[in-house]
Structure formats: C-alpha cells, structure tokens
C-alpha positions as a Python dict, from the first residue, in 0.01 Angstrom:
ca = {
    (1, 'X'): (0, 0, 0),
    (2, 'X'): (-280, -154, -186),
    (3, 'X'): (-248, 133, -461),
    (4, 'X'): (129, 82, -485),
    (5, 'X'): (58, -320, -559),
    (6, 'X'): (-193, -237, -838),
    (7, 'X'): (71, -14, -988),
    (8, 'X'): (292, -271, -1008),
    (9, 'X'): (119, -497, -1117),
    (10, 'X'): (-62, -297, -1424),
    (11, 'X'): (314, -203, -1478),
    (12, 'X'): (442, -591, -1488),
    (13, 'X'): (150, -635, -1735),
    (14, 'X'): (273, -384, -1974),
    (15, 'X'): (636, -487, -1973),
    (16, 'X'): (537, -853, -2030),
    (17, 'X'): (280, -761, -2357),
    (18, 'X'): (329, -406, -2444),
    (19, 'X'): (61, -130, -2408),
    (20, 'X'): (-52, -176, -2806),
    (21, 'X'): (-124, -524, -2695),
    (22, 'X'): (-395, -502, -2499),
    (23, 'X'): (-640, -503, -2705),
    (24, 'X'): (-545, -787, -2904),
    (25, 'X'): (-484, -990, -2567),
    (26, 'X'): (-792, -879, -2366),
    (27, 'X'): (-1177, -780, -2419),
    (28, 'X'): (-1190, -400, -2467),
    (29, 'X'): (-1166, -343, -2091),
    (30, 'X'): (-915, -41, -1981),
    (31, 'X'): (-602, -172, -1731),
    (32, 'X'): (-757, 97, -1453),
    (33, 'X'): (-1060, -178, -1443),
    (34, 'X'): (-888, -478, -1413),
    (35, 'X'): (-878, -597, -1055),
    (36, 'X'): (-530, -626, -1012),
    (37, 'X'): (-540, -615, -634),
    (38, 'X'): (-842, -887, -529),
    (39, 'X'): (-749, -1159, -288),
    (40, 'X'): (-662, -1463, -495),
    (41, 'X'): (-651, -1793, -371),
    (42, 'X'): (-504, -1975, -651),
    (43, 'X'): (-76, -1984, -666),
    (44, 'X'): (31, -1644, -880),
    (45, 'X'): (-22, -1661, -1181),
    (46, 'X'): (339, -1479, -1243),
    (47, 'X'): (480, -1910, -1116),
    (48, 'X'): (259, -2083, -1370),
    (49, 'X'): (429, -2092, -1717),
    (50, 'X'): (178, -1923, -1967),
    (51, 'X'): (-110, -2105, -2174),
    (52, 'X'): (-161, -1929, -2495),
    (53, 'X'): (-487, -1946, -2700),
    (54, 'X'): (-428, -1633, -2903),
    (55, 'X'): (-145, -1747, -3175),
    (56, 'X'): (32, -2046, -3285),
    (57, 'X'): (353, -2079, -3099),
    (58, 'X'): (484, -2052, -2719),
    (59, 'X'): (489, -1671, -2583),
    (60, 'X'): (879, -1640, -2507),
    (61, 'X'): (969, -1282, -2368),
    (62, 'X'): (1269, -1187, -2407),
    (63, 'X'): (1490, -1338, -2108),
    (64, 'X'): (1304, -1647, -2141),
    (65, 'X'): (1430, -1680, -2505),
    (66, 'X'): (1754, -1603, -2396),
    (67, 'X'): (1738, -1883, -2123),
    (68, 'X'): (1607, -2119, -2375),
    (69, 'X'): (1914, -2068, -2599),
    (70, 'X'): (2142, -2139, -2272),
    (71, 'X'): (1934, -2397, -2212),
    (72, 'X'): (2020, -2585, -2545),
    (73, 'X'): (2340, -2468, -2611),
    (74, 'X'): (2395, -2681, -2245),
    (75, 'X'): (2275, -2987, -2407),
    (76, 'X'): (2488, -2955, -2758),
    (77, 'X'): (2676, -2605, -2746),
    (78, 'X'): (2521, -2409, -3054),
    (79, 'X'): (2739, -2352, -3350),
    (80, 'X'): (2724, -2035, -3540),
    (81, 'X'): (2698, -1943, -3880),
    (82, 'X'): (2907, -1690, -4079),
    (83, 'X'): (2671, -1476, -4342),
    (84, 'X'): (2452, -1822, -4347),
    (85, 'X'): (2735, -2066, -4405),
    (86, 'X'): (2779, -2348, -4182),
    (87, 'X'): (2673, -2369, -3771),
    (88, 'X'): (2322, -2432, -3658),
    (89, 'X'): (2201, -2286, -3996),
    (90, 'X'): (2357, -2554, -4218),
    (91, 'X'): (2212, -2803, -3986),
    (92, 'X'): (1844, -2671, -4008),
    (93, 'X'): (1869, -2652, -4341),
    (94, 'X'): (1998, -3006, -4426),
    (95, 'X'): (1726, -3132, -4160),
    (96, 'X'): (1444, -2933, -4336),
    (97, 'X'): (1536, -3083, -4662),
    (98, 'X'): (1489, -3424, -4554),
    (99, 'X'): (1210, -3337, -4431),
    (100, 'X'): (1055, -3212, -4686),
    (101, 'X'): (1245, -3458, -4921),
    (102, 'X'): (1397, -3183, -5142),
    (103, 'X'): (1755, -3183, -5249),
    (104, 'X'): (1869, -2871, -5038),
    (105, 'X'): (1683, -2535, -4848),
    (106, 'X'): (1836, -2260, -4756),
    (107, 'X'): (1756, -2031, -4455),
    (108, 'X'): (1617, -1631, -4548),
    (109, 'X'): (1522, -1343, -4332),
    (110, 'X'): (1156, -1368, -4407),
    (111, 'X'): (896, -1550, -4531),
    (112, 'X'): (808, -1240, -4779),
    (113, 'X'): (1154, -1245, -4910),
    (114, 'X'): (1093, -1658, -4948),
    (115, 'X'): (794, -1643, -5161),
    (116, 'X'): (936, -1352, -5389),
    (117, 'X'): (1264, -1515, -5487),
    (118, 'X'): (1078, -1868, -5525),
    (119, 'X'): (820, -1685, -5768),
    (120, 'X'): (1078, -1528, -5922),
    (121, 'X'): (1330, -1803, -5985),
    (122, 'X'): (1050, -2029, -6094),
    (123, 'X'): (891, -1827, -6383),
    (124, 'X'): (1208, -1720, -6546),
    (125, 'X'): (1064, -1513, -6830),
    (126, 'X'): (731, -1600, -6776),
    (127, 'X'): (581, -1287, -6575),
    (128, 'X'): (228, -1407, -6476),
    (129, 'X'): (136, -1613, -6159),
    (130, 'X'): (-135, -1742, -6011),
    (131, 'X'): (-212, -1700, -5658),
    (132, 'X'): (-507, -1768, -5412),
    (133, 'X'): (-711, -1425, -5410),
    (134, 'X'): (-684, -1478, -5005),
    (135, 'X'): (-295, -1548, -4986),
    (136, 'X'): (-17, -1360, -4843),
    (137, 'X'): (189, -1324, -5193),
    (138, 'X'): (-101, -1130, -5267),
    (139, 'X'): (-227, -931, -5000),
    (140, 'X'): (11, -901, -4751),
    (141, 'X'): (394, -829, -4957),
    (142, 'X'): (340, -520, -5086),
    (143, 'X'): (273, -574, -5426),
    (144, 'X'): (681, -700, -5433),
    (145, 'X'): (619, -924, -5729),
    (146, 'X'): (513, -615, -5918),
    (147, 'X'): (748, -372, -5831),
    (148, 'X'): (1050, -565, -5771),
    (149, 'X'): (1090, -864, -5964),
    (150, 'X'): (879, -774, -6266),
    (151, 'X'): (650, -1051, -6232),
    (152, 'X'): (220, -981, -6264),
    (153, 'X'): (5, -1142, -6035),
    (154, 'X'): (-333, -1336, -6109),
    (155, 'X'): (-567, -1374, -5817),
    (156, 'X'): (-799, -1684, -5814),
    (157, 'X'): (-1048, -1838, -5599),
    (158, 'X'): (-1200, -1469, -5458),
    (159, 'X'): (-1482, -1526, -5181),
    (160, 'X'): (-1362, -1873, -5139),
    (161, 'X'): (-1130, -2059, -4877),
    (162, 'X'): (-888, -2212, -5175),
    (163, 'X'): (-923, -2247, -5539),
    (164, 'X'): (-973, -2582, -5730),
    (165, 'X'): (-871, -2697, -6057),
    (166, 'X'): (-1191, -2555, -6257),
    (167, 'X'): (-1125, -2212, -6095),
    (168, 'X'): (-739, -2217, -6201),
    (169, 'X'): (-859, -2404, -6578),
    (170, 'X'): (-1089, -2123, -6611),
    (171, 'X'): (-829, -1810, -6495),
    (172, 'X'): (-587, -1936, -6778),
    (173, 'X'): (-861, -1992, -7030),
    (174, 'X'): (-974, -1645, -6981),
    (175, 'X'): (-640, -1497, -7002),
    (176, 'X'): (-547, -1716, -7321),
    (177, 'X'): (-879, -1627, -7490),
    (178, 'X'): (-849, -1275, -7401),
    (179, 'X'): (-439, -1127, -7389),
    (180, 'X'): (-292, -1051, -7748),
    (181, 'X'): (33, -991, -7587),
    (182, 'X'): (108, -1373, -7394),
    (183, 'X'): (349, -1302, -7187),
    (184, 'X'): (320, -1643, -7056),
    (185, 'X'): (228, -1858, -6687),
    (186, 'X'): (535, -1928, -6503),
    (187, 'X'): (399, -2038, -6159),
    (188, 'X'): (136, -2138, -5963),
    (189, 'X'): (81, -2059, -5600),
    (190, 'X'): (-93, -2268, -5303),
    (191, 'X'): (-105, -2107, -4961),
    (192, 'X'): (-178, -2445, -4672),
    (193, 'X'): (-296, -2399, -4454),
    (194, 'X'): (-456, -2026, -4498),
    (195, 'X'): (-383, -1758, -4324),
    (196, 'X'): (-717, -1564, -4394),
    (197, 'X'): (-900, -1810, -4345),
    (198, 'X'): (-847, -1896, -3981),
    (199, 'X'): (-589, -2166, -4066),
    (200, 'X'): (-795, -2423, -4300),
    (201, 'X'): (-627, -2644, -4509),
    (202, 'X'): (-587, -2749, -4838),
    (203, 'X'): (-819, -3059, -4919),
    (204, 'X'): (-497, -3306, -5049),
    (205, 'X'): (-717, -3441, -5350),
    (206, 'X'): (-699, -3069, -5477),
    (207, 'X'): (-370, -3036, -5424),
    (208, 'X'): (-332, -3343, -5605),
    (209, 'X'): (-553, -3253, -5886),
    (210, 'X'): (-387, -2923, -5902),
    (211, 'X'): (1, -3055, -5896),
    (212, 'X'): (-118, -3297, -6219),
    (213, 'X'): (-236, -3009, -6403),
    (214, 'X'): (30, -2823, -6372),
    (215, 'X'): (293, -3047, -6441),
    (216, 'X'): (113, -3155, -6776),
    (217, 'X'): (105, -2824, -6870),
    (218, 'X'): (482, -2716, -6758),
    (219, 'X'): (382, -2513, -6483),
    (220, 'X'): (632, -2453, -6205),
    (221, 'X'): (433, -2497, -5815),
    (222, 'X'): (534, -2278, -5499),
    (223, 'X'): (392, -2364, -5165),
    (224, 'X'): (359, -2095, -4853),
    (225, 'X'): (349, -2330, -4646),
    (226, 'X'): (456, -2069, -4339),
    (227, 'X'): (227, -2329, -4098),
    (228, 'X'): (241, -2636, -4283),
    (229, 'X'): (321, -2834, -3949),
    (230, 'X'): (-3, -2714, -3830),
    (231, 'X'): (-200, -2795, -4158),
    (232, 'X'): (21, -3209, -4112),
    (233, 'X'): (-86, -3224, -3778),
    (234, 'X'): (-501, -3172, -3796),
    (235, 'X'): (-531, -3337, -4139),
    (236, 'X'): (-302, -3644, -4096),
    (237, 'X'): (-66, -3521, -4407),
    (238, 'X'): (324, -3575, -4370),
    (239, 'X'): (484, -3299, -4461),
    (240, 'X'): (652, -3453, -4715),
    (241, 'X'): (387, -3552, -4875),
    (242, 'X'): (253, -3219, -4891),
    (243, 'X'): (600, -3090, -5048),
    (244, 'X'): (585, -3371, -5306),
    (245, 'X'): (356, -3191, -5548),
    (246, 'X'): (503, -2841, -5549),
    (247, 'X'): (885, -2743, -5694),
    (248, 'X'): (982, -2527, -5345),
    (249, 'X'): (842, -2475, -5013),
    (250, 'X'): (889, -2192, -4798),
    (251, 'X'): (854, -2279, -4420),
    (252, 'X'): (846, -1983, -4139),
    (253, 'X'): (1059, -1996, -3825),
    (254, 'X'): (913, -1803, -3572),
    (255, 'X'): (509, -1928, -3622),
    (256, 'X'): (558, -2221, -3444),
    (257, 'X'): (911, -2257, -3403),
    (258, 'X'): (954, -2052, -3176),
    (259, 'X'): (1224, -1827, -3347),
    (260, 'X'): (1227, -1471, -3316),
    (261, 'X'): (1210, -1449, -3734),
    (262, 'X'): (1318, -1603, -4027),
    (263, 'X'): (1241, -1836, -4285),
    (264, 'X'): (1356, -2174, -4520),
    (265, 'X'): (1276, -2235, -4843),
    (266, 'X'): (1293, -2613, -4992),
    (267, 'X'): (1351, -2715, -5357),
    (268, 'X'): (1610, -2852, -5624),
    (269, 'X'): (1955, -2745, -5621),
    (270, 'X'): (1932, -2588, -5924),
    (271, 'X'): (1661, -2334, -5773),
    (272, 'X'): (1823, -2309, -5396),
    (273, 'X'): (2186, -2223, -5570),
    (274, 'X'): (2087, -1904, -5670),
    (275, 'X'): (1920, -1788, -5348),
    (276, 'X'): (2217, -1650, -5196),
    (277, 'X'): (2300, -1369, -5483),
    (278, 'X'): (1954, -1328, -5530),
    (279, 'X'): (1914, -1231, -5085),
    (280, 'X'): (2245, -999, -5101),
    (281, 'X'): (2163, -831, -5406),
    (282, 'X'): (1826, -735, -5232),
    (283, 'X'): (2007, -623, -4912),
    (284, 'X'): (1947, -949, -4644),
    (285, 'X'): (2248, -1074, -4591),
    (286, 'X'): (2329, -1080, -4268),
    (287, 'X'): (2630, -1172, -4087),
    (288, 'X'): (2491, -1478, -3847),
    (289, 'X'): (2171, -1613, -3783),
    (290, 'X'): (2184, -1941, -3562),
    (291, 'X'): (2006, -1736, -3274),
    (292, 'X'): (1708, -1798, -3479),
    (293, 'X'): (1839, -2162, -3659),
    (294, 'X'): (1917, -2305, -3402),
    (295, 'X'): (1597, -2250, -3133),
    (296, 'X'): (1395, -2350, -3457),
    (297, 'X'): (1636, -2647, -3481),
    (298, 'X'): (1524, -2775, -3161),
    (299, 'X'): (1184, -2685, -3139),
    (300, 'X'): (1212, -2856, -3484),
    (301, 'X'): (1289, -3185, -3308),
    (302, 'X'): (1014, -3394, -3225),
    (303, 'X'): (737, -3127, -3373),
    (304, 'X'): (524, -3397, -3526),
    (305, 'X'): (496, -3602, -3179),
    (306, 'X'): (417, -3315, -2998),
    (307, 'X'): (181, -3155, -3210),
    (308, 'X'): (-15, -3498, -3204),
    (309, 'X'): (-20, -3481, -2854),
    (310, 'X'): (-167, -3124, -2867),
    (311, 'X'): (-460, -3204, -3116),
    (312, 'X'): (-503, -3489, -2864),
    (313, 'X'): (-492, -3271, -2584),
    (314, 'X'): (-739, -2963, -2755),
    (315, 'X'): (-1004, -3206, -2872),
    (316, 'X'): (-1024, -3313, -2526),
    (317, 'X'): (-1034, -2998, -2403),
    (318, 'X'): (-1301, -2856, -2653),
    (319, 'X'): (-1512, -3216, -2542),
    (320, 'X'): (-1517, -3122, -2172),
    (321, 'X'): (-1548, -2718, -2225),
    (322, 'X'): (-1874, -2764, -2460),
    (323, 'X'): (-2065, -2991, -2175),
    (324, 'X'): (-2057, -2640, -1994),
    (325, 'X'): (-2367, -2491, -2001),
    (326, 'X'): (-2298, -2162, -2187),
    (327, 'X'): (-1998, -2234, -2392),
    (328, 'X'): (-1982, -2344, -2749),
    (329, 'X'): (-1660, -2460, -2905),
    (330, 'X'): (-1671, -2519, -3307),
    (331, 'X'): (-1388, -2681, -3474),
    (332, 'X'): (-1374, -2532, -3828),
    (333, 'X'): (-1419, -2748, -4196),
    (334, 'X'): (-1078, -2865, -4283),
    (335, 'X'): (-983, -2655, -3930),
    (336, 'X'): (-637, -2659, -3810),
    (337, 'X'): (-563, -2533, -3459),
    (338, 'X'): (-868, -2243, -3450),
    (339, 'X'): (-1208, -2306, -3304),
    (340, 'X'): (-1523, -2091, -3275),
    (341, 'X'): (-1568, -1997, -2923),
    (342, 'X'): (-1897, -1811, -2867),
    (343, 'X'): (-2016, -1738, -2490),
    (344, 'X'): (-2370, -1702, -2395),
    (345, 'X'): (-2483, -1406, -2261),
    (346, 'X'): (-2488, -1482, -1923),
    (347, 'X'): (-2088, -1513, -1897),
    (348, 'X'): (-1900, -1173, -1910),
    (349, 'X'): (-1604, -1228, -2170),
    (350, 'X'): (-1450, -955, -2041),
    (351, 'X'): (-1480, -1098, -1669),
    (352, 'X'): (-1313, -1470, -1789),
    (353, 'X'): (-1040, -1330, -1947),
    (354, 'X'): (-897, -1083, -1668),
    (355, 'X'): (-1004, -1416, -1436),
    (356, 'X'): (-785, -1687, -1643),
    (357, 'X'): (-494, -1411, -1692),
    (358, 'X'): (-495, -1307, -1346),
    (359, 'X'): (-519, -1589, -1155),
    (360, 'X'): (-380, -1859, -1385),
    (361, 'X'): (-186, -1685, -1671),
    (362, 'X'): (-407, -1843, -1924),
    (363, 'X'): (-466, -1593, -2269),
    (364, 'X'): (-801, -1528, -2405),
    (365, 'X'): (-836, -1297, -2717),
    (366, 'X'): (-1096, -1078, -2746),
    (367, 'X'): (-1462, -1152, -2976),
    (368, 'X'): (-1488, -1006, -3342),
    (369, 'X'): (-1771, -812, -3439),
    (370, 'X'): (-1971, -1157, -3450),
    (371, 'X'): (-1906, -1220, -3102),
    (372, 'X'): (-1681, -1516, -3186),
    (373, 'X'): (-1324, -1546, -3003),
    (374, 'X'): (-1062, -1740, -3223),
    (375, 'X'): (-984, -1986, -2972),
    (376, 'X'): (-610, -2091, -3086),
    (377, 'X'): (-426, -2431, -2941),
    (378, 'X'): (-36, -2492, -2955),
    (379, 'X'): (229, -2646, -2744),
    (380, 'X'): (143, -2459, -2473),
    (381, 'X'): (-110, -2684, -2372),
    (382, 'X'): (150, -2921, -2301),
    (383, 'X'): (322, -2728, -2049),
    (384, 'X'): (56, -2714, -1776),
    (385, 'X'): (-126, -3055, -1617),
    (386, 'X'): (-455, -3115, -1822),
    (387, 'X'): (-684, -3073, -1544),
    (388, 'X'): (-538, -2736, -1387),
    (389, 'X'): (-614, -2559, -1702),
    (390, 'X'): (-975, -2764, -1735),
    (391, 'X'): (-1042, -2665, -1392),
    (392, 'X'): (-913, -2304, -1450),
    (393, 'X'): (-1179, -2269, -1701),
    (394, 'X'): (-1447, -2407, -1503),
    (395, 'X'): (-1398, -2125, -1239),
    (396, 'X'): (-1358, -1883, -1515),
    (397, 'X'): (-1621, -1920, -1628),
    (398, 'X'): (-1858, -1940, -1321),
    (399, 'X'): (-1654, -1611, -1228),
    (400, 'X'): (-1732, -1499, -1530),
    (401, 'X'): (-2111, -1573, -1489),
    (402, 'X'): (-2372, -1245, -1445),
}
C-alpha cells in the first residue's frame, strides 16, 4: 500500500512540473530518493496554494489558468478579440499606453517578434544598432535582425551589467573612424532590467544620460523592457518614467502577468500603425488572443500596489531568514527580485528543498556551480500568511541540518 502511495505521488509530481523539470525545480536528487511516503504532520502540501522562488510570476497549471479565466470573466464577462481588433485586447492595449504614456501599443505574439519590428521600424534605412552585449536582441533571437529584417547589430558594454554613455560614444566613434561604407545608426537598444544579469536594473541617471545623447544626435531608442514592472518596483521608477526616454517599449505578458504568452509594444502612432502588416506579413496573425489579454489585463490591475507589498514582504523575509545561523541571503547591486542564497555546509540543500516542496509546496531551485541558489520573490508571497512560510523555512532548514 505504501509502494502504491509513493507511486502516486512521484506520478502527481510529474504531471504538475514535467519530468524535464526536475532539475531546474530541485537539487540534483533522483524522484526514487525523495521521501514521498514519510509521515508528515503539517496539512498536505497538495491544499496550500504554491510559493514560488524559482521565476517571476505565479505557477498556474493548466486547470488553474482555466479557473482563473472563469473566475474573471464572473466579475466582468471577457470580451474577445477578432485577429487583434477590439475585446480584452483593445482594452490592454489602451491601458498599457497610458501607462506607459505613449500614444497607442499594440498586442504581438512574442516579445522576439516585439523587439524585431520596433528595431526595424525605427532605423528605416539605417541598418546598424546598438545593443547591450548581454541583451536578448542579441543573444537570444536568433540573429533575426540579420537575417530577416536586414538590419546589423553592434554589441556594447561586453563583461559588464549595462553600458554607459562613454561605452556607446566610443562604439560609434570607432565605427565612424573606421567604416568607409556608413551605412548609418538607426537605433539604440536598452534592456531594464537584465535578463543575464539576474534581473539588475538600469541606473536612471544612465538612462538619462543615454536618452540625451541620443536624441541630440537623432538616434531612435527601443526599450526591452519584458520585466520593467519588476525593475519600477525595487528601484522606485514609474514606469512611465522609464518609457519617457525611449521611442517604443516592448512589455511581456506571461513574465509576470501571468499570461500563457504574448507581448505589447508602446510608442507613437506613427510607429504602432504599421505593426499589424508588418506581424501578418511575418506569419503571426492569429485569429483571437484575449485568453492571454485579458488574464494580463487583470493581473495588470493593481500590479504596482502589489508588487510594493511583495518587496515589503521579501525584505522582511530575507531580514528574518539571515538571523539563521547558516543561511546567507544577498540582495544584488541595483537587484530586482533575485537574491544570493548560499547555505552552509551543515544544511543539506537537497534535504530543504524536498522538505519545503513536500510538506509545504514551497519551490527551491537548485545551486549553480558556485553553490549559490537564485532565490526569486513574486506575488506568490502574497498568497500564503507571512509567518507559515517563515516558519516553513525554519523547519526546513533544521530538517535540512546534517
């Protein structure tokens, strides 16, 4: 009987993350050695709503997504869209452009497809543009700049978090001193926060600095700002203030918003009115997408209280986790919502994380080569009472203890 529980159990675990998940979620430590069938005095953890410290947004399976959208559509019954036009997706849009105090934004399948067509509608003729060495645009979309839209780009800022304004002076000094051929500098690129860089932002005085340049100098400014909530909350930045100094601003859906994909993009009219041809003509069209507009839509309601609330609620927790002998949290410079956490030797990593899953659904992710776990805060630390997950840790961790 015992055996058949275990089963079950290791089985419920792989439906809820997926087998190639594991190892992201977990220590190395194989399912067969997880003790799945220990006497656990704590309520299951299956009744406790999950506490994620692993990524940025809540950890919706499947039915509960589907429950959340019946759960809003209750409140205000969701209109749809039809290829993009009207519904929940008109309404996110015209909401994220206030936001962000541009004159429209229009809602794309991904945030890849966002940066390309901003980059591209930006430098008209120009084909060169600068982007952080570090960035998405230039490490992570598959060289689309290049290949599709015929523009060449110009990494700065390599080994460091973000470029300043004497890196990108220097960049287009060298390549005016040194191209016969000037094909000219269309745009410049800022990723905030950074990706790569465990979610640091952008110090605003370089932003600043940056945006003055530029604009002196006719330079069109993109932002990938895929977690630019994140980057507003920890630095005290509105949003629109951050979208003041660039032309368009791509925002991501699903990061923090709880969407199951998707993207916006902010600017002028001028710019956003040729998004549409530009997303058919490259095949993402698609015939309705409030399923994702509108469960950003609400989770895009009240994002800047709440996400005060949870840096509130993380630097408390950090405070109280770091008097434990053994346990050293480390908020990171210009840090958004990932902290160092490094265990001493004498507490099994492998040991708290099977505990907090097990017998509190609470998600660990595992150390790098350093030993360090990313230790990631977001709004699911406002789902559970404060002190159950505080005192979930503290027996964790003596659990945990060799």
């Amino acid at each position: 009987m015992k055996k058949t529980t275990d089963e079950n159990k290791r089985r419920d675990f792989l439906k809820k993350f997926g087998l190639s998940a594991v190892p992201f979620l977990l220590p190395a430590v194989s399912l067969n050695a997880m003790s799945f069938g220990e006497t656990i005095e704590e309520a299951p953890a299956e009744k406790k709503s999950p506490v994620n410290f692993i990524y940025d947004g809540l950890p919706l399976d499947p039915d509960e997504y589907l429950a959340k959208l019946q759960e809003i559509s209750k409140l205000k019954p969701i209109e749809p869209d039809f290829y993009g036009d009207g519904g929940a997706t008109k309404q996110l849009e015209e909401e994220f452009a206030k936001l962000t105090g541009k004159e429209k934004a229009i809602y794309l399948p991904s945030g890849t497809m966002a940066n390309q067509l901003a980059i591209k509608l930006l430098s008209g003729n120009n084909t060169k543009v600068i982007v952080p060495e570090n960035s998405h645009v230039y490490r992570d979309e598959a060289d689309a700049a290049q290949s599709v839209h015929g523009k060449r780009l110009i990494p700065v800022g390599e080994g460091k978090a973000y470029y300043e304004l004497a890196d990108l002076k220097n960049t287009i000094d060298y390549l005016n001193s040194n191209e016969v051929f000037k094909s000219g500098l269309g745009t410049v690129v800022i990723e905030n926060p950074i990706r790569r860089t465990d979610g640091t932002f952008v110090p605003i005085d370089t932003i600043k600095e940056i945006s003055n340049y530029c604009k002196t100098n006719n330079y069109k400014m993109h932002l990938d700002g895929a977690r630019i909530h994140l980057a507003a909350a920890f630095s005290g930045i509105s949003l629109s203030e951050y979208a003041s100094y660039f032309d368009t601003v791509y925002i991501s859906l699903y990061k923090y918003l709880n969407a199951t994909g998707g993207a916006i993009l902010c600017g002028d009219s001028k710019t956003i009115d040729l998004i549409s041809h530009q997303i058919k003509i490259l095949g993402g069209t698609v015939f309705q997408s409030w399923n994702n507009t509108a469960m950003a839509l609400h989770y895009l309601n009240g994002i800047d209280q709440r996400w005060s609330q949870v840096v509130k609620t993380a630097q408390k927790l950090v405070s109280h986790l770091n008097k434990i002998e053994g346990v050293s949290i480390v908020s990171l410079q210009n840090g958004t919502n990932i902290y160092d956490l490094k265990l001493s030797n004498g507490i099994g990593l492998r040991n708290l994380a099977v505990y907090l899953y097990e017998h509190h659904n609470i998600w660990l992710g595992r150390a790098n080569d350093k030993g360090i776990v990313k230790f990631t805060v977001n709004e699911s630390l406002l789902t559970r009472d404060y002190n159950e997950i505080l005192t979930a840790w503290k027996k964790g961790i003596e659990h945990a203890r060799k």
